[in-house]
Backbone bond lengths (Angstrom), bond angles and torsions (degrees), N, CA, C in turn:
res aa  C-N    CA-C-N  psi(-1)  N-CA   C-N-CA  omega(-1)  CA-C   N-CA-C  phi
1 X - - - 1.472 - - 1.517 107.67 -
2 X 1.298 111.65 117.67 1.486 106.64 171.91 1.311 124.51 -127.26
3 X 1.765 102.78 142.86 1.621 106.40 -161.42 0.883 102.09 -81.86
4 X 1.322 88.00 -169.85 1.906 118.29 -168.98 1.694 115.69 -101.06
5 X 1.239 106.78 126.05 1.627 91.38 169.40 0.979 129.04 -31.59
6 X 1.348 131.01 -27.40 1.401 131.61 153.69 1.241 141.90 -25.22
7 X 1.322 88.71 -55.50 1.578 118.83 -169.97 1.591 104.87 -58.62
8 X 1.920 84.39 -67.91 1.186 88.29 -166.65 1.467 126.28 -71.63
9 X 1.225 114.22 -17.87 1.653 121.06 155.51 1.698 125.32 -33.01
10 X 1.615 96.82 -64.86 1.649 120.42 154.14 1.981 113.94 -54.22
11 X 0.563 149.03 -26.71 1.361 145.64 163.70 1.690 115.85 -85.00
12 X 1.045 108.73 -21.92 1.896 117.15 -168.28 1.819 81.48 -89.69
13 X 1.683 130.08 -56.83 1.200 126.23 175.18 0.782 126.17 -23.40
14 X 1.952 109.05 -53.07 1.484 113.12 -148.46 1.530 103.04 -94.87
15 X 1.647 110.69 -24.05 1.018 108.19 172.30 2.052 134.54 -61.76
16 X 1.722 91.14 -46.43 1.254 100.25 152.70 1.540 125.68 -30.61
17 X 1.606 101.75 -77.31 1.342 102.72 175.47 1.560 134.63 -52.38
18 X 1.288 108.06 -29.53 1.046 104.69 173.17 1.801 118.64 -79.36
19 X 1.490 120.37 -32.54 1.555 115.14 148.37 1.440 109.95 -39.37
20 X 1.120 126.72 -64.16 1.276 134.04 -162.05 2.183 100.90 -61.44
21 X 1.194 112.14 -33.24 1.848 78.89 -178.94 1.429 96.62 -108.08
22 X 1.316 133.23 11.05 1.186 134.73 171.37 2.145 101.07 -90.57
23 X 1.029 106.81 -47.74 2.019 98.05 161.03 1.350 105.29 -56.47
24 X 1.312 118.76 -32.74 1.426 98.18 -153.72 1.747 95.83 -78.44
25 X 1.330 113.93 -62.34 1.466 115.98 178.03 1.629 123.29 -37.96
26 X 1.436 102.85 -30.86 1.512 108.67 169.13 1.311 111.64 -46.87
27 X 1.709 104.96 -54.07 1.334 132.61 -157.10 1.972 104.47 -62.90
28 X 1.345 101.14 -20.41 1.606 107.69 -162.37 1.116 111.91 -102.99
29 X 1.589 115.41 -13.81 1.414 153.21 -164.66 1.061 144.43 86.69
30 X 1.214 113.62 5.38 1.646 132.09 145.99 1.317 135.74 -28.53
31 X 1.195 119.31 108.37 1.543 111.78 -173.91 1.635 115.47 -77.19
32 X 1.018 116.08 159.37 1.129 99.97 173.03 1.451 116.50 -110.65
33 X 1.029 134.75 -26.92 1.286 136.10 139.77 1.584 122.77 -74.60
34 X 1.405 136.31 98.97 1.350 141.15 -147.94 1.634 88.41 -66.21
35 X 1.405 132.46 151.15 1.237 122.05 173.29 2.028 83.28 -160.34
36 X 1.248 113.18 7.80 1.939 121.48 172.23 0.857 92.11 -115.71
37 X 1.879 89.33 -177.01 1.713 130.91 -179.73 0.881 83.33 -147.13
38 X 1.501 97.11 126.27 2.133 122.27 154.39 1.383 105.30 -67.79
39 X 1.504 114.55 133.86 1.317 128.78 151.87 1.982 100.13 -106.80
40 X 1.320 101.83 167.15 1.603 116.70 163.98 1.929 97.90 -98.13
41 X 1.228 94.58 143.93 1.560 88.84 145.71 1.935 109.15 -157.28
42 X 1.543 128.06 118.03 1.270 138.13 167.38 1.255 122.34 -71.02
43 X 1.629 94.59 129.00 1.531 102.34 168.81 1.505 116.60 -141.64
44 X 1.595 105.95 155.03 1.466 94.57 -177.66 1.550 133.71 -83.00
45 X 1.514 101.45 -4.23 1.244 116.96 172.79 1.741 119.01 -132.88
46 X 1.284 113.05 107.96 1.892 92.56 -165.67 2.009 98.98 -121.26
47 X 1.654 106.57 37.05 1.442 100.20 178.60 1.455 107.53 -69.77
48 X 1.169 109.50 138.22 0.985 133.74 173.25 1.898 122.23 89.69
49 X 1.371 110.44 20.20 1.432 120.40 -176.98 1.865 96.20 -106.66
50 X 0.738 136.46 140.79 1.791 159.79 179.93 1.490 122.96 -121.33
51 X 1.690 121.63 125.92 1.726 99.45 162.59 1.125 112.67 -37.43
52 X 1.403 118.76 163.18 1.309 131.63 154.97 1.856 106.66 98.78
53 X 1.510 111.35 -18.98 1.158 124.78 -177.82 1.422 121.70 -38.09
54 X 1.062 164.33 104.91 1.364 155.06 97.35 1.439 99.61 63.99
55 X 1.321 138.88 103.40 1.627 140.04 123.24 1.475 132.36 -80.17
56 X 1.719 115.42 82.96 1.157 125.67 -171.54 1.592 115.14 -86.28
57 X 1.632 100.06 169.12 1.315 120.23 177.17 0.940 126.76 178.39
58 X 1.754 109.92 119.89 1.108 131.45 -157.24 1.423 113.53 59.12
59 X 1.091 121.77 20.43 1.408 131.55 -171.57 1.489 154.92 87.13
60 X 1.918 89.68 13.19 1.565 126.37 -161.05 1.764 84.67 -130.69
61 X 1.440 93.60 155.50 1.844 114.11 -179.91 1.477 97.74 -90.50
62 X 1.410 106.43 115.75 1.646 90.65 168.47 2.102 83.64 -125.37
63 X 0.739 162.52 -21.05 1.444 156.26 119.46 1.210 159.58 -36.31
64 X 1.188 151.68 154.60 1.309 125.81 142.97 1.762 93.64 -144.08
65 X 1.581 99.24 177.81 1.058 117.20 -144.36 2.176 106.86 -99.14
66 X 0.975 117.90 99.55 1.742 125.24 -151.52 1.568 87.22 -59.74
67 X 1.486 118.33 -74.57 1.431 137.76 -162.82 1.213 130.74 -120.35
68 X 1.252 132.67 148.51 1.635 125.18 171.63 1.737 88.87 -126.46
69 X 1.778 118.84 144.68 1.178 128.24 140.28 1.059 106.23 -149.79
70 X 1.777 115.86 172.11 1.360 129.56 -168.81 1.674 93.54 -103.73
71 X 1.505 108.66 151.29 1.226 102.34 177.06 1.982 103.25 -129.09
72 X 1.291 118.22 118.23 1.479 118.43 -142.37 1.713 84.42 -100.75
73 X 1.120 112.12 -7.65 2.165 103.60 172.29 0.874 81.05 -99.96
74 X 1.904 166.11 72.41 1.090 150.79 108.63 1.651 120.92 -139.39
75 X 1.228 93.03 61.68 1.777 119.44 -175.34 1.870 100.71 56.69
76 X 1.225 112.15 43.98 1.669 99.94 -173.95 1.571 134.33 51.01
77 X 1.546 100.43 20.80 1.523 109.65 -178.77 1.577 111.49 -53.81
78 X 0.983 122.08 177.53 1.637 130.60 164.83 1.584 108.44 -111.13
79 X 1.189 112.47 109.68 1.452 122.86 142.49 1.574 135.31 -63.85
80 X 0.956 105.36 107.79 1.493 110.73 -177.60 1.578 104.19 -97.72
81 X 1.357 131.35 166.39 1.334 138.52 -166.87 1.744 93.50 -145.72
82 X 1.375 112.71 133.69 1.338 112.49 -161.88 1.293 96.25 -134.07
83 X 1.717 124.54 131.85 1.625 114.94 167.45 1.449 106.29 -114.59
84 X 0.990 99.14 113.24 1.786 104.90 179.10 1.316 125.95 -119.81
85 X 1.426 118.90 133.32 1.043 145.33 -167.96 2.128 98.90 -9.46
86 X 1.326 134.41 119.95 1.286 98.87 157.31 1.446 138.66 -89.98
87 X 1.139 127.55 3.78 1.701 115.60 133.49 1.229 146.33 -49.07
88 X 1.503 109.60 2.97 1.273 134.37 179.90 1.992 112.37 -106.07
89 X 1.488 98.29 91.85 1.349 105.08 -161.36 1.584 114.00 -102.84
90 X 1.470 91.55 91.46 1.704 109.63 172.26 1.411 124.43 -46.74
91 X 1.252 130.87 164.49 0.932 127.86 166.00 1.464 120.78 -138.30
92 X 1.355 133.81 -179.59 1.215 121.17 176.11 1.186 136.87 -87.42
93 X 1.524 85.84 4.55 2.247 99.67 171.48 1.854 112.35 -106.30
94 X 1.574 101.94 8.96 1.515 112.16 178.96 1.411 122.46 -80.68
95 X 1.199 131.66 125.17 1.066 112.21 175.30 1.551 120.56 -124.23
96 X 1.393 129.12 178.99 1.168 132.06 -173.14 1.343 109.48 -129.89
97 X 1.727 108.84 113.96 1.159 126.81 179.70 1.400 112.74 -89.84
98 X 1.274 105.97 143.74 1.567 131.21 -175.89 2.205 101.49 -82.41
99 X 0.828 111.25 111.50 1.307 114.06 -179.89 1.431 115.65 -141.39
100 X 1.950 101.37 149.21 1.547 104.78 -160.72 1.901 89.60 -103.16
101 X 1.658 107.04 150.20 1.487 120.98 -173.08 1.564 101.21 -100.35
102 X 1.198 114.50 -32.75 1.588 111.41 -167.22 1.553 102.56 -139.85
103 X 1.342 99.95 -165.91 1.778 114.10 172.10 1.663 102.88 -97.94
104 X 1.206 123.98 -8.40 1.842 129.51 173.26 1.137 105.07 -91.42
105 X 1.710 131.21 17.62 1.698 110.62 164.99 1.184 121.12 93.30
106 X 1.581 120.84 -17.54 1.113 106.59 176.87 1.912 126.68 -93.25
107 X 1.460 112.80 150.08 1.271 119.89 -168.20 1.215 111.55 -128.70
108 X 1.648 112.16 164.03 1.489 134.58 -162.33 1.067 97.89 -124.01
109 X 1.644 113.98 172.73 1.545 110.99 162.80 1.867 97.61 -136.45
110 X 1.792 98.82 129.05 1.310 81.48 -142.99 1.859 73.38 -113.80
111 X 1.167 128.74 142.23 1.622 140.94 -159.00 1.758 96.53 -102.95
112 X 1.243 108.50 109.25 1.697 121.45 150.98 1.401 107.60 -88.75
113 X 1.490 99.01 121.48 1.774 102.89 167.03 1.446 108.06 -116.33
114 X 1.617 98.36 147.43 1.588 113.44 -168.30 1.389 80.62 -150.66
115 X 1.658 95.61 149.72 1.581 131.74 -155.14 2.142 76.46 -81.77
116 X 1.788 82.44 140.42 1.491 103.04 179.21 1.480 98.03 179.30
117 X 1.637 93.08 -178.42 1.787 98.35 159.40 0.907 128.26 -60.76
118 X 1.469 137.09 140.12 1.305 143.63 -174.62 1.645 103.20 -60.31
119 X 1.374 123.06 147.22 1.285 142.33 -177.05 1.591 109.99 -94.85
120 X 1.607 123.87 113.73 1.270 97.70 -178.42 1.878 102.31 -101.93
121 X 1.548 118.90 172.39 1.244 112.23 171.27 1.589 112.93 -37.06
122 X 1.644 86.12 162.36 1.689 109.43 -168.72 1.773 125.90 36.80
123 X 1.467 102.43 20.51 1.220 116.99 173.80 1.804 115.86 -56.72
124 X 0.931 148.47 -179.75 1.222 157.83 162.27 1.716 116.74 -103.44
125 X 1.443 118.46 111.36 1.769 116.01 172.26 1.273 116.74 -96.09
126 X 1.679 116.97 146.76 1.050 103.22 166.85 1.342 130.96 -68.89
127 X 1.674 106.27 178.87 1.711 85.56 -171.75 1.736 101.40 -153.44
128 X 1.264 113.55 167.33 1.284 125.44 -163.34 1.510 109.57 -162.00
129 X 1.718 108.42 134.05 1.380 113.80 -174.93 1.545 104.21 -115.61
130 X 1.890 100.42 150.46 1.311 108.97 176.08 1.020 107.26 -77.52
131 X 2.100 120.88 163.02 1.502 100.15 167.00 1.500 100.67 -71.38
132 X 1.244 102.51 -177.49 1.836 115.22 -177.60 1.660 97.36 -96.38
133 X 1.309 118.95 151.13 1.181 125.16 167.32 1.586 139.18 -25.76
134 X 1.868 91.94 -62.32 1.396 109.47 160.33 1.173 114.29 -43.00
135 X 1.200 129.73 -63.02 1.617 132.24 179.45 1.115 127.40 -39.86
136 X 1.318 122.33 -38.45 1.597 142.45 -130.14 1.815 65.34 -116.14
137 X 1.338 112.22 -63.53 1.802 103.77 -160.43 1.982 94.91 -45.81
138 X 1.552 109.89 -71.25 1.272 113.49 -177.70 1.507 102.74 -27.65
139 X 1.158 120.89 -69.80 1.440 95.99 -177.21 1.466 159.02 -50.39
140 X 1.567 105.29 -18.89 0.971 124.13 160.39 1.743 137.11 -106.52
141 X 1.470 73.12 1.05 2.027 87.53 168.86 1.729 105.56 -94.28
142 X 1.698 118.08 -22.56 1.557 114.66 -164.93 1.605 105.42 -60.33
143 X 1.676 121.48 -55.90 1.003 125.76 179.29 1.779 127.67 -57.98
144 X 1.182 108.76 -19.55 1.141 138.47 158.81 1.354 112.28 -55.03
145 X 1.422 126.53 -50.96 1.719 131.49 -154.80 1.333 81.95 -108.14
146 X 1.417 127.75 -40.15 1.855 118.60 -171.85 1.959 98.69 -53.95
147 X 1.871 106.82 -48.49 1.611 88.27 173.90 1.244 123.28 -77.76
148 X 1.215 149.58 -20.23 1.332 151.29 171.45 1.447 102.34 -50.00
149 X 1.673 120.18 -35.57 1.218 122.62 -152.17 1.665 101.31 -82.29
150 X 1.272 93.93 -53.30 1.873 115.48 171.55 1.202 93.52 -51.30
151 X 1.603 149.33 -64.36 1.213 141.88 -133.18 1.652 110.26 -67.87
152 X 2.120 87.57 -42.78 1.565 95.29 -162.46 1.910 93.98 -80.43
153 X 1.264 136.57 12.43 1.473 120.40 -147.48 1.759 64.41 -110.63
154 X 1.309 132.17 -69.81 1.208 144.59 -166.53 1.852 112.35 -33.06
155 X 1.347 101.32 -54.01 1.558 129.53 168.15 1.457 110.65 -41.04
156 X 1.593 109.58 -53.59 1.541 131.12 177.68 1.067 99.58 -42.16
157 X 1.323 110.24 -79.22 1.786 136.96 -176.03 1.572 98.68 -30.02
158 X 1.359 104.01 -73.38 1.785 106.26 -172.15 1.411 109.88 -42.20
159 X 1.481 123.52 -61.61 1.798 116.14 173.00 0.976 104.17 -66.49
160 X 1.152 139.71 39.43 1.786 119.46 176.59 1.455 82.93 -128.23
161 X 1.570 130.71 -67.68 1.614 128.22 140.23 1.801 118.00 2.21
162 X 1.041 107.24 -59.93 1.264 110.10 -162.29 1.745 98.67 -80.43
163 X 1.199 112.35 -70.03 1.394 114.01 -177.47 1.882 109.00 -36.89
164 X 1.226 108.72 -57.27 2.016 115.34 176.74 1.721 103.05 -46.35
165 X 1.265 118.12 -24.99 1.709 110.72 -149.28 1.441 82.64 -129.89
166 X 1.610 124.58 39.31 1.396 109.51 167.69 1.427 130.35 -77.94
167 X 1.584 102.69 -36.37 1.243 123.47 162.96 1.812 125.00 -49.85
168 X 1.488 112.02 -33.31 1.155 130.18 -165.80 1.685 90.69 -82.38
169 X 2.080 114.57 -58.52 1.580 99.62 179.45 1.680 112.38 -52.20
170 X 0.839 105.91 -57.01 1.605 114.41 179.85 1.498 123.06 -33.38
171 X 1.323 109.17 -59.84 1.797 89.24 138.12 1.163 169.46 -58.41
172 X 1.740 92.88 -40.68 1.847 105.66 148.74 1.551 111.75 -31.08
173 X 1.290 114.17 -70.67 1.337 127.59 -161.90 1.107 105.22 -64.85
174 X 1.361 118.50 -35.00 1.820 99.83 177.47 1.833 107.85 -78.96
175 X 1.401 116.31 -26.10 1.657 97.27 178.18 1.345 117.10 -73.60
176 X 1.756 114.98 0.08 1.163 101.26 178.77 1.496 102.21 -73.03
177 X 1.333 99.81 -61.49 1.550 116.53 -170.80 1.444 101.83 -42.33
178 X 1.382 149.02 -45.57 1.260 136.36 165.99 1.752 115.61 -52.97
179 X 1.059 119.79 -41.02 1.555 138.10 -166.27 1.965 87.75 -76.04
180 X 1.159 117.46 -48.18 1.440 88.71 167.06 1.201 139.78 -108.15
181 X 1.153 108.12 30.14 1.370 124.63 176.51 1.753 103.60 -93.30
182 X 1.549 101.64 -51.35 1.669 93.35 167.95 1.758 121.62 -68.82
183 X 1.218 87.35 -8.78 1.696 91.78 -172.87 2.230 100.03 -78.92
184 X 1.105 90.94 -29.45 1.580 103.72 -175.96 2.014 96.92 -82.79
185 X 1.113 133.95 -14.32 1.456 128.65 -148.19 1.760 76.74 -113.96
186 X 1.654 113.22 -27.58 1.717 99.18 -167.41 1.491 91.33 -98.76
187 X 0.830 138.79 4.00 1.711 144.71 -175.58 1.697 103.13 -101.72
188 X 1.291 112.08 -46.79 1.240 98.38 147.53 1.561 149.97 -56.91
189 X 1.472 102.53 -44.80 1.861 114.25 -158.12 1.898 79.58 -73.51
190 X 1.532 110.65 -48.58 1.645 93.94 173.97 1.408 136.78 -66.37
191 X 0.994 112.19 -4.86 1.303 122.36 -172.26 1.745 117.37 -27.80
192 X 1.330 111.62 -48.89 1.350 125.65 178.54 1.724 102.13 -69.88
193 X 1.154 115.32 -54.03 1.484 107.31 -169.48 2.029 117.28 -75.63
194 X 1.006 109.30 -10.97 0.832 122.92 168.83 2.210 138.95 -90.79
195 X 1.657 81.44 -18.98 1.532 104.69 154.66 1.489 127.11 -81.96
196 X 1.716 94.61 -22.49 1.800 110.26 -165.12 1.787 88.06 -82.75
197 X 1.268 104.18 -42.12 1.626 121.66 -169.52 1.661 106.21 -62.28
198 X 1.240 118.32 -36.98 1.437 132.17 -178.68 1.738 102.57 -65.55
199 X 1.801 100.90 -67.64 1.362 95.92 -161.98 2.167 108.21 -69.85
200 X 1.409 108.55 -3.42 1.437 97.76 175.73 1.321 115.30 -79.37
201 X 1.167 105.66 -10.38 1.711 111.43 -162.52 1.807 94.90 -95.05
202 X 1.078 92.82 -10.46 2.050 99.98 -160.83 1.945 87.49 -83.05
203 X 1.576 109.96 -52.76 1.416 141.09 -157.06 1.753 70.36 -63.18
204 X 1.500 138.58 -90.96 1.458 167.66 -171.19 1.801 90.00 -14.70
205 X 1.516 107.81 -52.29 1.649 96.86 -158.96 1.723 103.32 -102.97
206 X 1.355 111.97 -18.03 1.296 106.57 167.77 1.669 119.22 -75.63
207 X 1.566 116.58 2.35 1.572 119.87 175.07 1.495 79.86 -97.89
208 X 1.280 151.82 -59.65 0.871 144.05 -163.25 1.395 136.17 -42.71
209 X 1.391 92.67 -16.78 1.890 114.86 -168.50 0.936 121.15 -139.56
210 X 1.947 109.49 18.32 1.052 130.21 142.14 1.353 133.08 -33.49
211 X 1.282 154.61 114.00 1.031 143.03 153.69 1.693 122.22 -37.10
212 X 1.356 113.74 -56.78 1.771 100.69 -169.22 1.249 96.14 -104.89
213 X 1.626 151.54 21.88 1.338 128.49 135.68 1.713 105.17 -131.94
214 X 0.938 111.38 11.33 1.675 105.73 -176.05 1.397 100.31 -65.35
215 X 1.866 107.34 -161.14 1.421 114.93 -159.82 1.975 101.10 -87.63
216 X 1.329 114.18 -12.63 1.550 124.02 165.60 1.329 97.02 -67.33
217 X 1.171 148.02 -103.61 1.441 141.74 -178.91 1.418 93.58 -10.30
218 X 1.487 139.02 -92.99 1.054 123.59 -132.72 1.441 105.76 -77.42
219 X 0.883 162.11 -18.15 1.638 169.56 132.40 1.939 84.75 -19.60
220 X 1.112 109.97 -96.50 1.536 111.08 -171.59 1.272 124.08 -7.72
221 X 1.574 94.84 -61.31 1.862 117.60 162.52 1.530 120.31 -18.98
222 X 1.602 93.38 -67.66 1.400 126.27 -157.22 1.602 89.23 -80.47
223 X 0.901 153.83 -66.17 1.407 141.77 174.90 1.077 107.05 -61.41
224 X 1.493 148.97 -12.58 1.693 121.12 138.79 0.917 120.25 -62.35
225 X 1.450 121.33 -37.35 1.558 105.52 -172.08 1.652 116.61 -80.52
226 X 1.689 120.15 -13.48 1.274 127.67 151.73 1.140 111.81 -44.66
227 X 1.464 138.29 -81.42 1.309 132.74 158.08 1.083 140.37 -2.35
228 X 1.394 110.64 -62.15 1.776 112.51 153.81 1.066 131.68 -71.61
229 X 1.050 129.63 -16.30 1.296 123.16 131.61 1.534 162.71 0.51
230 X 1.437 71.84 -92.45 1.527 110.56 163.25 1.518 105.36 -50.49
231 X 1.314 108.84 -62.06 2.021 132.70 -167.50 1.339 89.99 -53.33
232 X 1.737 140.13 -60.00 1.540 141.71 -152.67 1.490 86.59 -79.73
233 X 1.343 140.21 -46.91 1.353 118.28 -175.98 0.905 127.28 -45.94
234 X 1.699 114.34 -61.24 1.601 131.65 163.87 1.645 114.01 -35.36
235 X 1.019 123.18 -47.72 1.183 124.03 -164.82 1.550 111.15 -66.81
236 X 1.452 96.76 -59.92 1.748 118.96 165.41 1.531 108.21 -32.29
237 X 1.036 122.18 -83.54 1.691 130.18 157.13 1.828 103.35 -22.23
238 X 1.106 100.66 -75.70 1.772 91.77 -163.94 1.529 115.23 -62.51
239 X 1.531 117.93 -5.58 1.785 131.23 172.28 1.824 76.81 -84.27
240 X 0.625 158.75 -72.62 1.815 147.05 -105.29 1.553 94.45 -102.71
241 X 1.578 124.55 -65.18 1.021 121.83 157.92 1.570 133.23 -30.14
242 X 1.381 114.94 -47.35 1.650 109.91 163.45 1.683 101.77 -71.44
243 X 1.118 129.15 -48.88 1.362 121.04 -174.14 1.658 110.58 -46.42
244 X 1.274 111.06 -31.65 1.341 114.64 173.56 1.509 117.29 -63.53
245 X 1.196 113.56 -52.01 1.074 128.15 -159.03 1.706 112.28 -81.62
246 X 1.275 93.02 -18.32 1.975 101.32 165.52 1.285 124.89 -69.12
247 X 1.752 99.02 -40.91 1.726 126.93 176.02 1.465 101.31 -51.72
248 X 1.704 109.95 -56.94 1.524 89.50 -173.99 1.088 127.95 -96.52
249 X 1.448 120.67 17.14 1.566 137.59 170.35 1.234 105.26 -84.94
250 X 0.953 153.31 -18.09 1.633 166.93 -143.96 1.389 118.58 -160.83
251 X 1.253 133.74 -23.20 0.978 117.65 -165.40 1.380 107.03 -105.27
252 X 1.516 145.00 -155.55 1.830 136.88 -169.35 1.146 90.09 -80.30
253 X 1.536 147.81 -59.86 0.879 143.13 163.08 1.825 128.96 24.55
254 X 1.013 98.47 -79.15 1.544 123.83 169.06 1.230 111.94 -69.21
255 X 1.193 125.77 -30.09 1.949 120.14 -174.69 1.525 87.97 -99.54
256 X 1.499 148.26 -52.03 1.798 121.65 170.29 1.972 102.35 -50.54
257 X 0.723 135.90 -21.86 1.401 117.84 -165.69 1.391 96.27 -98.07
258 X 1.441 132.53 -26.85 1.538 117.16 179.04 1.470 105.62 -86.42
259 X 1.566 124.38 -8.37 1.039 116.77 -155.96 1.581 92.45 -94.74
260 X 1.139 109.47 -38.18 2.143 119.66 174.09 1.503 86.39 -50.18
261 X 1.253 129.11 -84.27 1.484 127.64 -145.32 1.357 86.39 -52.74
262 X 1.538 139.42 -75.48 1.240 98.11 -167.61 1.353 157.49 -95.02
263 X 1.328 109.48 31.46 2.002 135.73 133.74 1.350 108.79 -49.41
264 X 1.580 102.61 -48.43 1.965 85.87 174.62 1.110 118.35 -77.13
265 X 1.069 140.44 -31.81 1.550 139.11 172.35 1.683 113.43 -46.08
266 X 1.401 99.71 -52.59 1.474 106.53 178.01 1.523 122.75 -64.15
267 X 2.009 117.39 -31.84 1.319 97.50 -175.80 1.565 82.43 -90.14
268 X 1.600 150.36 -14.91 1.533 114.40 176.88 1.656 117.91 -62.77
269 X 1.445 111.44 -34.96 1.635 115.50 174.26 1.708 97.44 -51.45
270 X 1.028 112.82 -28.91 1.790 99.34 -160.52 1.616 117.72 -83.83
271 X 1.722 94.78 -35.13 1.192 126.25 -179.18 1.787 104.60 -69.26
272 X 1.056 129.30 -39.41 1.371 130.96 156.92 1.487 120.50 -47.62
273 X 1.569 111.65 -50.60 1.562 119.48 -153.20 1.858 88.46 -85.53
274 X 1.318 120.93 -63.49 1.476 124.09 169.41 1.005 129.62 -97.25
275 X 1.758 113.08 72.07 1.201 106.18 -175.03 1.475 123.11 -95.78
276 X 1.890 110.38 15.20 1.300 102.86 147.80 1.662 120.82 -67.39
277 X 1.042 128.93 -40.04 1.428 126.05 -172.04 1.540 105.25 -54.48
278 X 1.393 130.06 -24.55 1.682 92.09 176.59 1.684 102.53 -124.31
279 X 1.845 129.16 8.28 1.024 115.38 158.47 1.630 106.45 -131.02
280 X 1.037 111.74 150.22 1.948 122.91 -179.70 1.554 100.24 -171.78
281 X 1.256 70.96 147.87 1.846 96.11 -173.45 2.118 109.69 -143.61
282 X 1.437 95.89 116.60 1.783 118.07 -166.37 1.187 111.84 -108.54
283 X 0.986 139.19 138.49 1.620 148.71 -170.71 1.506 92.68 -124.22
284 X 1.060 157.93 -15.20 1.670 155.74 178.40 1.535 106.16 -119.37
285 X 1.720 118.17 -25.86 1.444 104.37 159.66 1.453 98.45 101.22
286 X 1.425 102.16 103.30 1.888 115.30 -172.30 1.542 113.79 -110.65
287 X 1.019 110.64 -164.79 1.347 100.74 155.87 1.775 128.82 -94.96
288 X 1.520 124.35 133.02 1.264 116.28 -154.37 1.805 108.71 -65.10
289 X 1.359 102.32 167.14 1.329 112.05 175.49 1.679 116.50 -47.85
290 X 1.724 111.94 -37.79 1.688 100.66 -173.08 1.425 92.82 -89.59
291 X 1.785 145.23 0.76 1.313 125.86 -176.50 1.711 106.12 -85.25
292 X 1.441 106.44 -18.61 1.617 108.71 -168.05 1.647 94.48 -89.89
293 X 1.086 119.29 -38.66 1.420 122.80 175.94 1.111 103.67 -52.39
294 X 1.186 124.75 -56.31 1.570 118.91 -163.75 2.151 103.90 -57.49
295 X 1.560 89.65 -48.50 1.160 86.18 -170.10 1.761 127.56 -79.50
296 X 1.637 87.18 0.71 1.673 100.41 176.75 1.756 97.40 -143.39
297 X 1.108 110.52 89.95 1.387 127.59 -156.36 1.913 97.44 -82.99
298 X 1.216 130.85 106.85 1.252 121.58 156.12 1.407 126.11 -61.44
299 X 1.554 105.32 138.16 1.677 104.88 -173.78 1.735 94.32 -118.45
300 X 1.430 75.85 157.14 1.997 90.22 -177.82 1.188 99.46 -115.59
301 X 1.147 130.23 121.16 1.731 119.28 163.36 1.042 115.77 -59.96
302 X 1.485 111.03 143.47 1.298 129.72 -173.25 1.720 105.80 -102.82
């Protein structure tokens, strides 16, 4: 059966056209064979996000981005429309961060997933924005320019210091320069007494470190003659002590002290043998111990 130019005119059209809004939707990010699931995700600021955008994770494209509109009954947020991979199983504690790709502004939305309920299509994610570059720079350049700012105000101060107190360096500096000029005129006029002064002190420490009269010799000395010393004391002491000890070996000394001990020996023998005579004890009442003594008098040999 064969057509008609017609036909095939009408079929080559439709075909065209239909390539043509099927590229184009590709082009916008439309699949043409659905192989995602749309999520929503709102934000209050989405400059610099575009169809066609990048939906990352973990650092791989499993998305891109279908639609952006503003929605003006919900404080003018931005709705974004997201088609993402569907093997990529969201949940309801996941969210989608707003993130910058370059220093020109442009951004991704890059998906953290955390264990939750499963997300079904056209669900809503949470969401979270990076700071933007600019910002992030401001922030770490302010503290930066606050010290530059202090540094140069401080700097000011010092030449402003310096210039008021010029007169004041200007004198410093000249009493130095006088102060060593006399210091050089007295370094001179001594010159001689101060060489004589050098080499006596040189003459002073080289006797000193002498071996046979320096300050080693005399230390040595001095701890022999400590030594002997020491030895004649001891000795002195250990003559005096026997000298003592002869005195009372020999001398009366020793014959009253043997002669007591033995008086005591004799009244303890006695004091054993009659030991009524110096203790008694009467219930009818006798005569006392010093009346019988008297009258029966114990003798001690002498």
């Amino acid at each position: 059966m064969s057509l008609s130019k017609e036909v095939k005119v009408g079929l080559l059209v439709t075909i065209t056209l239909l390539i043509c809004y099927l590229g184009f939707n590709f082009l916008k990010g439309k699949e043409i064979f659905p192989t995602t699931r749309t999520y929503y995700a709102l934000y209050k600021n989405a400059r610099g996000l575009n169809t066609a955008n990048e939906v990352m994770l973990n650092g791989f494209q499993v998305g891109r981005i279908q639609s952006l509109e503003i929605l003006p009954e919900n404080d003018y947020q931005v709705r974004v429309t997201l088609a993402v991979d569907k093997h990529v199983k969201l949940t309801d504690a996941s969210i989608a961060r707003l993130e910058n790709t370059n220093l020109l502004g442009n951004k991704v939305i890059e998906l953290i997933i955390k264990e939750g309920n499963p997300l079904q299509c056209y669900d809503t994610l949470s969401t979270e924005m990076e700071q933007d570059l600019q910002t992030k720079f401001a922030k770490s350049t302010l503290p930066a320019l606050d010290d530059a700012r202090s540094i140069t105000l401080l700097t000011n101060k010092f030449v402003q210091n310096l210039v008021e107190n010029t007169d004041r360096i200007n004198s410093i500096f000249s009493n130095l320069e006088r102060t060593s000029q006399e210091l050089r005129k007295a370094v001179n006029t001594n010159k001689k007494n101060l060489t004589t002064i050098s080499h006596n002190i040189a003459e002073i420490s080289s006797a000193l470190s002498d071996k046979e009269i320096g300050i080693r010799a005399v230390l040595f000395q001095l701890k022999g003659i400590t030594n002997e010393v020491e030895s004649m004391r001891l000795s002195q002491l250990a003559n005096r002590l026997h000298h003592i000890l002869a005195m009372v070996e020999e001398g009366p000394v020793y014959g009253h002290i043997d002669h007591t001990l033995t008086n005591l020996d004799k009244l303890l023998v006695d004091l054993r043998t009659h030991p009524s005579r110096y203790i008694h004890f009467s219930i009818f009442g006798r005569d006392s111990i010093f009346s019988r003594n008297k009258k029966n008098p114990v003798s001690i040999a002498k």
